[in-house]
Structure formats: C-alpha cells, structure tokens
N, C-alpha and C positions, 0 to 999 in steps of 0.2 A: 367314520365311513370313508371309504376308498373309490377313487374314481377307476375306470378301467376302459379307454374306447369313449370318452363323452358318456360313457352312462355309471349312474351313481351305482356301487355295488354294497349290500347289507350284507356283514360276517355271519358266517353260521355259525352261531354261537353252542349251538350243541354240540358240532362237530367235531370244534376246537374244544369243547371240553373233555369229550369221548378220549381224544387224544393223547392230551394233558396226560389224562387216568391211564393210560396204556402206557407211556413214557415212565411215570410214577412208580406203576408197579415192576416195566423190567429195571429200571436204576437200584430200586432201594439194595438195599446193602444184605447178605445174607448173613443168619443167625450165627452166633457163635465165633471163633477167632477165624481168620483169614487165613486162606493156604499160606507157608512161607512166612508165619510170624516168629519175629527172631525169641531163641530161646530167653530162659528169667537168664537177667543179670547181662546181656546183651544190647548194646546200642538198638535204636530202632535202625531201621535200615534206612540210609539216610535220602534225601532226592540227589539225582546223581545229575552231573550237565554228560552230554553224550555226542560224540559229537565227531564224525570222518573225518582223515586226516587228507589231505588232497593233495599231488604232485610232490611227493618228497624227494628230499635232495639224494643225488646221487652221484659218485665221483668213480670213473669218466662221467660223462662231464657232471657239473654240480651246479643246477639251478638253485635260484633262493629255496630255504627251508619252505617249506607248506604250511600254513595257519589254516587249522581244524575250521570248516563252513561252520557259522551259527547254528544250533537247531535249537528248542526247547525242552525245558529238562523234562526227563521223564522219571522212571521211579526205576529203582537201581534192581537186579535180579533178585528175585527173594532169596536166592540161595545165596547172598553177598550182608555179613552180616559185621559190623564192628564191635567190638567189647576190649576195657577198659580196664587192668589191673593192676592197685594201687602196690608201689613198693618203697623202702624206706625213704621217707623224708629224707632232701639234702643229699642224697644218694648222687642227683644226676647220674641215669643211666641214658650210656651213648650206645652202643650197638649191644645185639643182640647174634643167639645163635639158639638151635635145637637143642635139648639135652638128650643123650640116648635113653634115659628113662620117661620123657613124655613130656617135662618140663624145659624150662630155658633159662638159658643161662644169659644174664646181662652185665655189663661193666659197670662199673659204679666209681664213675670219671672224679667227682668229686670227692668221697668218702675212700677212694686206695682198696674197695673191694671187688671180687665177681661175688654176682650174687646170682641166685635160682630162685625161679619163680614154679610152684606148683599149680599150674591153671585149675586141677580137680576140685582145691580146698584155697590156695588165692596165699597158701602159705608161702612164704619168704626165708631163704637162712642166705647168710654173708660170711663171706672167707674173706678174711684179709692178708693182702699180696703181700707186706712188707712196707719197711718205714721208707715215704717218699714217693710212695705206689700212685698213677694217673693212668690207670687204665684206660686205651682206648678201643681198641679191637677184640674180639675172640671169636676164636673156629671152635670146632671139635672134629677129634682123628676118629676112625674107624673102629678102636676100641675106646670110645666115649672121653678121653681126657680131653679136658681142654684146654687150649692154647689160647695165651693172651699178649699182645702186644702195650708195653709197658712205659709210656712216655717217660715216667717220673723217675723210673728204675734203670732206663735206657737200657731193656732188657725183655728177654720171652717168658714167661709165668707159666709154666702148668698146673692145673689143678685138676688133680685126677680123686675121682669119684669112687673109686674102686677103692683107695686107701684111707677112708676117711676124708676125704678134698683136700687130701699131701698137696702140699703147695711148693714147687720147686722152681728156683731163678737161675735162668740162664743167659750172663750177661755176654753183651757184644764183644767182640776181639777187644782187649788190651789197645788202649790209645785211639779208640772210634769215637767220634765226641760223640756232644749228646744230638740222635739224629731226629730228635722229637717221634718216635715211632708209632705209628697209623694202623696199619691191615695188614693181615697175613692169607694166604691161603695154601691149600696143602695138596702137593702133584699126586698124578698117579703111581709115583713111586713113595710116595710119604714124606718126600721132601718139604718141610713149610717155607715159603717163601716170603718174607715181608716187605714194608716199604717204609720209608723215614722222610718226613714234609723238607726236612734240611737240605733233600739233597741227594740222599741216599737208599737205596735195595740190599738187599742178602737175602740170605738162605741157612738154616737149622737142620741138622740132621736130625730127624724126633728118634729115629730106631739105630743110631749107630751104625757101625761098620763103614768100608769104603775105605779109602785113596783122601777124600777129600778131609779138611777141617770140621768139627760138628759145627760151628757158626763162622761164615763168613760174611763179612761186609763189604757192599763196592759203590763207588760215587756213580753215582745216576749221570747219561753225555749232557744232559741241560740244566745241572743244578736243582736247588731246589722245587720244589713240587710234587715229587710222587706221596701220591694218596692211596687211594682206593687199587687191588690187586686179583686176580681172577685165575683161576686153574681151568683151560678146555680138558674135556673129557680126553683127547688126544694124549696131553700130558706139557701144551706149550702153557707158557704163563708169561701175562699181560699186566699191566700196571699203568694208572691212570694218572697224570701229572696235572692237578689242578692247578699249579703257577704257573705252568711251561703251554698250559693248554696242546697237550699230545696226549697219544699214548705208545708202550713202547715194549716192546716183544724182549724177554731173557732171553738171552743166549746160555741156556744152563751149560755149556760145559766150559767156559771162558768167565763168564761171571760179566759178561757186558748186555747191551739193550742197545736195540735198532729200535730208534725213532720213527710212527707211523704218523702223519699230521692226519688230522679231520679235516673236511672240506672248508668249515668254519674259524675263519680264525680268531685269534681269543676265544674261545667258545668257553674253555672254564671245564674241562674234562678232571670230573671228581671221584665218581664209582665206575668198576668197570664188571660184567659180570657174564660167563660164557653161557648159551644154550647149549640141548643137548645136541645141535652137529657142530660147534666150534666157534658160533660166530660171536666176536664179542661185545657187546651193548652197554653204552656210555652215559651217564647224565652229565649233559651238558649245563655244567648251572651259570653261566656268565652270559648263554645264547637262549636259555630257554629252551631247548631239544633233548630231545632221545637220538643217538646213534646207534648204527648197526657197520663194524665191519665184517667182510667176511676175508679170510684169510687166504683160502683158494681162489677166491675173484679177484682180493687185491682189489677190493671196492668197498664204499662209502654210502649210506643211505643214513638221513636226518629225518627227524620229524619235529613241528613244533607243537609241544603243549599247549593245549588250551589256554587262554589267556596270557599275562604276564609274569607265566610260570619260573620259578627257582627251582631247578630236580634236584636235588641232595645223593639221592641213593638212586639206585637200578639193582633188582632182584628178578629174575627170571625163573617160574616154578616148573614144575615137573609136567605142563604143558606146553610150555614154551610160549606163556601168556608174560610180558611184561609187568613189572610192578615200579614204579614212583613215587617218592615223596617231595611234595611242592611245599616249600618253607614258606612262599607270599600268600599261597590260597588254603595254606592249612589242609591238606588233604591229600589222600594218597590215590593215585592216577595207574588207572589197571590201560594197559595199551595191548591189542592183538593184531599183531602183527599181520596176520593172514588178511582183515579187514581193515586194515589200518586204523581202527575206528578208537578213540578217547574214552573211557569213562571218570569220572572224577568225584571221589567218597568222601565230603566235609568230613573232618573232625576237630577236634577240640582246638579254639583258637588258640593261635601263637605256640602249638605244641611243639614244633620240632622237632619232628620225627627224622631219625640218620639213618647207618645201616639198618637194611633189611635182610632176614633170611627166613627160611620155611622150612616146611613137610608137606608131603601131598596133605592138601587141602585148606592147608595155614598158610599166612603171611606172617611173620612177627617185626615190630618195631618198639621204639622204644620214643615218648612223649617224654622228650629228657625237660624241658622246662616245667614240666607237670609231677614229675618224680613218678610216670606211670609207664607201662609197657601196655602195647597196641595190638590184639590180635584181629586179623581178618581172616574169617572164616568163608572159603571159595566152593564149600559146595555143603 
C-alpha cells in the first residue's frame, strides 16, 4: 500500500488489471512474417547504432572534427538488408566492381585471379591473370571489359567478357619499377587512370588514338602513398595518398598533381570517391573521419564516425548517400550527408571489408578474411 497526503491509499486492483489486458492485446506481435522481412538466404537485418553527426569540421576555418551524440540503437530500415556469398577458398578477394551482366566481378589478391560472382545462382568461375599475378583493383569500362590493376605483374589486365574473358597485359613503360599498383578509375573521355602505393600515378589509353603514349607513368610530388583514385562526373581525377595523408588533383595534360591537404593532419586519406556534383569524399583511416571537399568552394568538411572507427573504403551511390567500411567495428557505415546522421550495419567479425562499388540499389564488398563477397541491398 501507498501513502498519498498522510492517508493510506488501497490500488485498484481491477483497474490495473483491465489495463494490463489492454497493453497485452495492442503489443502482441501480428500473425504471419513482418513487413520488411529480409528475403531466404539474406542476413537478418541487423540492429543498427544511429546516431547525428554534430558540428563538423570545416575549412575556412576548421574546428575539431564532430563525434556523432550518443543515442540508442534502434532497428535498421527494413529496406537495408545484408547477405553473404561464399567464393573460392584462399581466393582472398580485395575489391570488387559490377559486371554489366548483373554479376560482379572480384580480385582474387591471393590465388593471381578476377573472379565473378553470379548472385542469381551463388555461381563462381576464375580467370587467371598470368604467372606472378596479385591483383588488387578493378573497374569496368562502358563496354563491360574489365580492368584490373596488377601488383604482381606491375601491370593493367583486361579481361573482357565478350571474348571469352581474353585476358590481356598491358605492362607499364619500360624501366618503371615495380610501383606496387592499387586503383584505377576511368574519365570521361575513357582515359583509366591508376595509382601505385610506391610513389607513383599514370594513365592507359583503353581506346587508342591520340598524341599521347597508350601507358604512361609519373612520380607522385610527395612520394609514396597514392592509394585510392576517383573520376568526377566533370572529367577531373583525384587520388588519395594514404602515407602522404593528402589528396591530390591530375593535371591530365602535363601528367603532374596539385597537392590539396585536409584540414586533419596525418588523417590517413585511403579511398577517395566523387558524387554526382563533383565533390570528392575521403576515408580518413588514421583520424577516424569521412571527408568532403568541394572543388568550387575550395573547402573542407570532416565528420567523425561513430566510435573508434578505421574507414577503409568511401563509396557514394546513385543518391549521393555515403557508404563505409569500419575495419575496428566490423561494419559498414551508411552516412547522409543531407542529415549528417550515422547509421552502422554489424557484419561478420574481423571481416575486412575494402573497396566498395554498386548499382542503383546495391552496395558490394568483399569479406576478404572470410573468402566471401558482401552485398547490401538499399531498397
């Protein structure tokens, strides 16, 4: 019993039970499966942390990065769903890209192949690049070949689809050592442009013609680092220096790079990747941030991920929704820009997930510690 005022108060116990029964019946759970239950063979949809980003850094001037407010997790859009498909053992596949027939196409860093994966049937076939082959990168051009960036072969691989998956080597100029080669991406003139961790950038003429050389090579102004590479829709191309912590604009008709610093320094600038008005967005993996610059501002805006986040990769889809993968929390980190708001989607521990790339409606990665490729389905 409960005192109220000096006088003793007896519960109504009917009351409280009428209630009870009323509570009971709106909670219980309705018949049958749940709106937004992920298809067979689909991860559940996982619990997401969610979470605004607040005061991000900006350069003029550049306050400390922003650390996303606490909130508690809620439950991630039913339309946001993970699934998981297994490909060869010992493969280690490091990035990934679309295929123009629906499937995707992955490196297979450790086994010297690209391989395809068919999501319909879960089927797997492997091309092999040649003897010495460590594929790390691949695109795909406008007519479905793809291009691969070739550590082992210190060389560009196509493997075109149309011919059987004719696999053809196109090594670097005569006397380029070996520049450990990373990422490519391909302008809007069809130019691909690559990057080499040693040191070094060039560029591949895939269609011929021209004045210029079909491959040239040029030393990067700060040495080693350039990693991760990006084409804007405009036609400039950007390149991410994870030792140099910059990044750093081609000058396509000289074959040099201006140097753009982040507001952060050491920040660990790894992937770099454009939206569609230009702007180009960064994982900072040494600071734990996302960047944004934009070219016409000639400005800087940081965000920091959730917790004690590592970003690996930045992929940007055909909304101009942000995509991350966090190497410390195991999970890939969907960011929107308009709300600056975090969402963060566990997956499979210690996966290690690297580049990313999509189709409207897809994310794809690659679970290279797991020998698996990652899809996110966004709507």
């Amino acid at each position: 019993m409960a005192r109220t005022g000096g006088r003793t108060m007896r519960p109504a116990w009917s009351g409280i039970l009428l209630v009870a029964l009323l509570l009971s019946a709106v909670c219980a759970p309705p018949a049958g499966p749940a709106p937004g239950t992920p298809p067979v063979g689909a991860a559940e949809t996982p619990r997401v942390s969610s979470s605004p980003a607040t005061q991000p850094k900006t350069s003029p001037p550049a306050p400390p990065a922003a650390s996303p407010t606490a909130s508690r997790p809620l439950l991630a859009p039913s339309a946001i769903t993970l699934q998981e498909f297994a490909v060869t053992r010992g493969s280690g596949p490091h990035d990934v890209t679309p295929a123009a027939d629906g499937g995707v196409w992955y490196t297979g860093q450790r086994n010297g192949t690209l391989g395809h994966l068919d999501p319909s049937t879960g089927r797997v076939r492997e091309v092999r690049l040649g003897a010495g082959s460590a594929p790390h990168g691949v695109i795909v051009d406008g007519d479905g070949v793809a291009w691969v960036t070739d550590s082992g072969q210190n060389a560009i691989v196509s493997v075109d689809p149309r011919a059987g998956d004719k696999v053809t080597v196109f090594r670097l100029p005569q006397g380029t050592p070996n520049v450990n080669l990373n990422t490519a991406a391909i302008d809007k003139d069809g130019t691909l442009w690559w990057t080499g961790q040693a040191g070094w950038f060039g560029r591949f003429q895939t269609r011929g013609g021209g004045d210029a050389p079909a491959m040239a090579a040029f030393q990067a102004p700060r040495g080693p680092g350039p990693y991760g590479i990006t084409a804007t829709p405009g036609g400039d191309v950007y390149y991410a220096s994870l030792a140099g912590s910059h990044i750093a604009r081609v000058e396509k008709m000289t074959g040099g790079a201006s140097v753009i610093e982040p507001p952060t320094r050491g920040q660990g600038a790894r992937r770099a990747w454009s939206d569609s008005k230009g702007n180009v967005w960064v994982s900072e993996y040494n600071a734990g941030q996302v960047a944004r610059f934009d070219p016409v501002a000639n400005a800087w805006k940081e965000w920091k991920l959730p917790g004690s986040a590592l970003p690996y990769s930045v992929y940007v889809d055909e909304s101009d929704i942000v995509w991350l993968t966090d190497f410390r929390s195991s999970a890939i980190v969907r960011f929107d820009p308009a709300s600056e708001r975090f969402d963060v989607y566990p997956h499979a521990p210690g996966g290690n997930v690297r580049q990313q790339d999509g189709r409207p409606g897809e994310v794809w990665g690659a679970l290279s510690a797991h020998d698996k490729l990652l899809l996110v389905r966004t709507r």
